[in-house]
C-alpha positions as CSV (number, residue, x, y, z in Angstrom):
1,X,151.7,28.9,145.3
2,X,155.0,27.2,143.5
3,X,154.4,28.9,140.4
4,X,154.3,32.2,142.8
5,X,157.2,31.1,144.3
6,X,159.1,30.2,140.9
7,X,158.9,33.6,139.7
8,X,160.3,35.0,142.5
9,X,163.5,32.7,143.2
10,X,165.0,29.0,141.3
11,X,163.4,26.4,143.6
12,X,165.5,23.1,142.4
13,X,162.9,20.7,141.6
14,X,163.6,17.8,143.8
15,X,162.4,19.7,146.6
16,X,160.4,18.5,148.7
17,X,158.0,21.0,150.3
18,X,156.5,18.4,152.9
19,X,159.8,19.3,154.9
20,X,160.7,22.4,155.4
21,X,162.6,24.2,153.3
22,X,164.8,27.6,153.2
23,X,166.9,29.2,150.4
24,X,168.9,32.5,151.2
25,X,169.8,35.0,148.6
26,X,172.7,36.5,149.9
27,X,172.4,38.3,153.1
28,X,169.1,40.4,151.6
29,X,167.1,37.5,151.1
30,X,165.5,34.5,152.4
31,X,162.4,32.6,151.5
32,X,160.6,30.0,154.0
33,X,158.5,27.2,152.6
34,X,156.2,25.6,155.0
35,X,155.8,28.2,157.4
36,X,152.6,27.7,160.0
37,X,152.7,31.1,161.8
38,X,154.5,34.1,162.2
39,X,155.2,34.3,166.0
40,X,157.1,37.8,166.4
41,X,157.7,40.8,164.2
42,X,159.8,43.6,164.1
43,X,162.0,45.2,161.9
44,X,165.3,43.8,163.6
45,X,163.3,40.3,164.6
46,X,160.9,37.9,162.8
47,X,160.6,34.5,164.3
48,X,158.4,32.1,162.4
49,X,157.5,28.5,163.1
50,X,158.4,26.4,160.2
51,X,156.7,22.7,161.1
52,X,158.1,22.4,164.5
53,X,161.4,24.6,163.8
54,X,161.5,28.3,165.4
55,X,163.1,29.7,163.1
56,X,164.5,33.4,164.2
57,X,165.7,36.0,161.4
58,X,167.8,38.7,163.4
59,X,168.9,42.0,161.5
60,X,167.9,45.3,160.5
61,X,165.0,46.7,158.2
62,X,163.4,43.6,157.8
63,X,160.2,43.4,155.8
64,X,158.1,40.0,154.9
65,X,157.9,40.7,151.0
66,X,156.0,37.8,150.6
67,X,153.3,36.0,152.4
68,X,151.0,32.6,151.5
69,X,149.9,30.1,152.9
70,X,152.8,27.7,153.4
71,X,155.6,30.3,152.6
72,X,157.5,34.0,153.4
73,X,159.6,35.8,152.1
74,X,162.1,38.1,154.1
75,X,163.8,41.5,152.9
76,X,166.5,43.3,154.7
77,X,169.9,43.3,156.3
78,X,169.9,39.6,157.7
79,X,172.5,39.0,160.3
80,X,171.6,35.7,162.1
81,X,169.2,33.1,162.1
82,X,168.7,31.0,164.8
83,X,167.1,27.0,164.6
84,X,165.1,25.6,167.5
85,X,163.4,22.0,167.2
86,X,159.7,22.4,169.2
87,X,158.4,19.0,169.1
């Protein structure tokens, strides 16, 4: 899955991916690393759980561009995201 990820974005590599981890590319962009579920989706809302973070992308034509097992990747006009701790 990293080398996946590597060709789509620079991951620096001291990352650790047993945290979670997020990297934005602009306001077009953003990919989620250690993502266990996608819990809503819409094309103004996608809220994932990210290892007991909600994480809420708010905006406008959103798309997941990418999908694995431990990661997405989001496409569209991102306005907001949101953090809530669950555990």
């Amino acid at each position: 899955m990293i080398k996946k990820l590597e060709s789509l974005i620079k991951i620096p590599e001291n990352t650790d991916f047993d945290k979670p981890f997020f990297q934005m590319d602009g306001t077009n962009e953003l990919l989620l690393c250690g993502s266990n579920s996608i819990l809503e989706y819409s094309s103004s809302k996608i809220k994932v759980n990210v290892r007991g973070i909600q994480i809420s992308i708010e905006g406008s034509n959103l798309i997941i561009s990418f999908i694995d097992n431990d990661a997405i990747a989001v496409k569209g006009n991102i306005r907001a995201l949101n953090f809530v701790r669950v555990k």
